[in-house]
N, C-alpha and C positions, 0 to 999 in steps of 0.2 A: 504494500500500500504506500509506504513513504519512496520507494522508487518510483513510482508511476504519477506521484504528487511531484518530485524534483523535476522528473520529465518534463511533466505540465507547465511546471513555471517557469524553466528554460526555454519551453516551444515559446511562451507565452512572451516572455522580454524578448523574441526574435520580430517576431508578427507583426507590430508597430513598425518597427523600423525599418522593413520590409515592404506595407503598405504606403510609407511617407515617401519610399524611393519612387512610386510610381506616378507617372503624366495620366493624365485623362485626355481622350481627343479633344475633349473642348478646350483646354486648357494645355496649348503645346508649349514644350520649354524653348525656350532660346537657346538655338544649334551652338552659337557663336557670336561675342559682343563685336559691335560695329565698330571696327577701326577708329573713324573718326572720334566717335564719341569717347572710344577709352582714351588715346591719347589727348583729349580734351581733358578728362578727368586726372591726367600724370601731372604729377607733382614733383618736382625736383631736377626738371630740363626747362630747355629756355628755347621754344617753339616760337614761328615766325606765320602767324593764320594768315594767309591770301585770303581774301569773300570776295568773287565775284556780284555785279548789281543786282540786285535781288530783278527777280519776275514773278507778278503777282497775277492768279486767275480769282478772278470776283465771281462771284457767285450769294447765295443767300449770307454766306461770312467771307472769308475772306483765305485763300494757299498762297503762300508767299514761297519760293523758292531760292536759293544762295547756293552756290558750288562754292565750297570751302576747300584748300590748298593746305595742309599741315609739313614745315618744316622743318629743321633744326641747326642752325649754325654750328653747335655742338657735334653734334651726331646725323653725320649726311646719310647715312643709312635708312632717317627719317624722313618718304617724302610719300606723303597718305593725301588720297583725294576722294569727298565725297558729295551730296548735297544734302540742307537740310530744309528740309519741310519745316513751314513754319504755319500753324494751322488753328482756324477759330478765334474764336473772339478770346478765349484763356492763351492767344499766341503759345500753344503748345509746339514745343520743339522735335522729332524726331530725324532720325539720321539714315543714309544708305551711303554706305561704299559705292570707289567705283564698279567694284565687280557684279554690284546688280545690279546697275542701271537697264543693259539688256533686258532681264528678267521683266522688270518695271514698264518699261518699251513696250517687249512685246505684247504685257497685259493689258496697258491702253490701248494699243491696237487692236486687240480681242473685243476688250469694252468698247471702244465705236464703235466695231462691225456688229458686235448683239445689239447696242441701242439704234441700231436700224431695223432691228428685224420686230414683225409684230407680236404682242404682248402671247406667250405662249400658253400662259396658266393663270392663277387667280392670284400668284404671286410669286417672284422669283429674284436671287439673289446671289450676284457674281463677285466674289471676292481676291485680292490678292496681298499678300502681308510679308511685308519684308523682315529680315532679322531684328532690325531696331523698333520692329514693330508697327513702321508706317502702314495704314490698311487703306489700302483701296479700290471702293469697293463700286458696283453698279444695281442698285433697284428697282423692281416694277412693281406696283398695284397697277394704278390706272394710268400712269406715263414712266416712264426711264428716268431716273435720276442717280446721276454720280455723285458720291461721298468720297471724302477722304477725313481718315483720320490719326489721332495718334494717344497712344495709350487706351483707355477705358473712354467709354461710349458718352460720357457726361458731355451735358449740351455743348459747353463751352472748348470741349477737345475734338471739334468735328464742325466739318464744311459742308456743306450740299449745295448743289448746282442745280436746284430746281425750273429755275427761271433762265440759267443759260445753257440751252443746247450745245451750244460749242466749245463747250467747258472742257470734254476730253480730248478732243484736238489744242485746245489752249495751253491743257495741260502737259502735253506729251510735248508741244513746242518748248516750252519754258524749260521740260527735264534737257532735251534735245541740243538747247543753247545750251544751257550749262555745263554736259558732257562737251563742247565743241572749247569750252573756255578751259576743261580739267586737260584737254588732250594738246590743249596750248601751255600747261605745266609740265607734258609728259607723262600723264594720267594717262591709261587707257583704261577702254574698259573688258 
């Protein structure tokens, strides 16, 4: 009996710690922190930010866009390019390296081609979310509207493009320039 009770409480102190390792699909972890943003966060080097001029698409609030240059007079080893989304009325900030820009590209170009096509179902919902979390996304009830946002859903960390149809083209120009200014640092993507 006292062997089968030790057992018990050994399984028992495992279980938890076992359960707390696991993701849920709705809740995926972040593969890999955003370049930019970590070495924005280093402390103890003496970085040189290039920002590109921002490009802003209006909509119901407001994406502002900035291709950021990180470099190091110190440490030439450091030469990081990314954009950041600057999004909502709470100017929430999210970040993408260069290396998904493509990714991001190609999904706005996804997102035009469905929001021409007509309303399929009673409601439908096309997403894309990058490592740093920028989401963006396209929805239908009764018309096509593209969101973008960053972090958690709260009004003030999110854009919608209700009222401007040409919002995902706007958008996809502004990423497009700013990849053209990162590749004028040596940036590719």
């Amino acid at each position: 009996m006292k062997k089968s009770f030790a057992v018990l409480l050994i399984a028992a102190a495992f279980v938890p710690s076992a359960l707390a390792q696991t993701t849920t699909p709705s809740q995926p972890a972040r593969s890999e922190q955003v370049k930019v943003e970590a070495l924005l966060n280093t402390t103890g080097t003496l970085f040189i930010k290039d920002i590109h001029p921002s490009v802003r698409v209006d909509g119901v609030s407001e994406v502002t866009l900035q291709a950021i240059f990180i470099s190091s007079p110190i440490d030439k080893s450091i030469n990081v390019g990314g954009v950041q989304f600057i999004v909502g009325t709470s100017k929430r900030i999210g970040f993408i390296d260069a290396d998904e820009i493509p990714g991001v590209l190609a999904a706005l170009t996804f997102l035009e081609q469905s929001s021409t096509t007509p309303l399929l179902s009673d409601s439908r919902e096309i997403t894309y979310t990058t490592r740093g979390g920028v989401k963006i996304g396209l929805y239908q009830t009764t018309q096509w509207i593209l969101y973008v946002s960053v972090g958690n859903s709260a009004s003030g960390n999110i854009a919608s493009f209700q009222n401007n149809p040409s919002a995902i083209t706007e958008l996809r120009y502004a990423l497009t320039a700013n990849t053209t200014w990162l590749a004028s640092k040596g940036i590719s993507k």
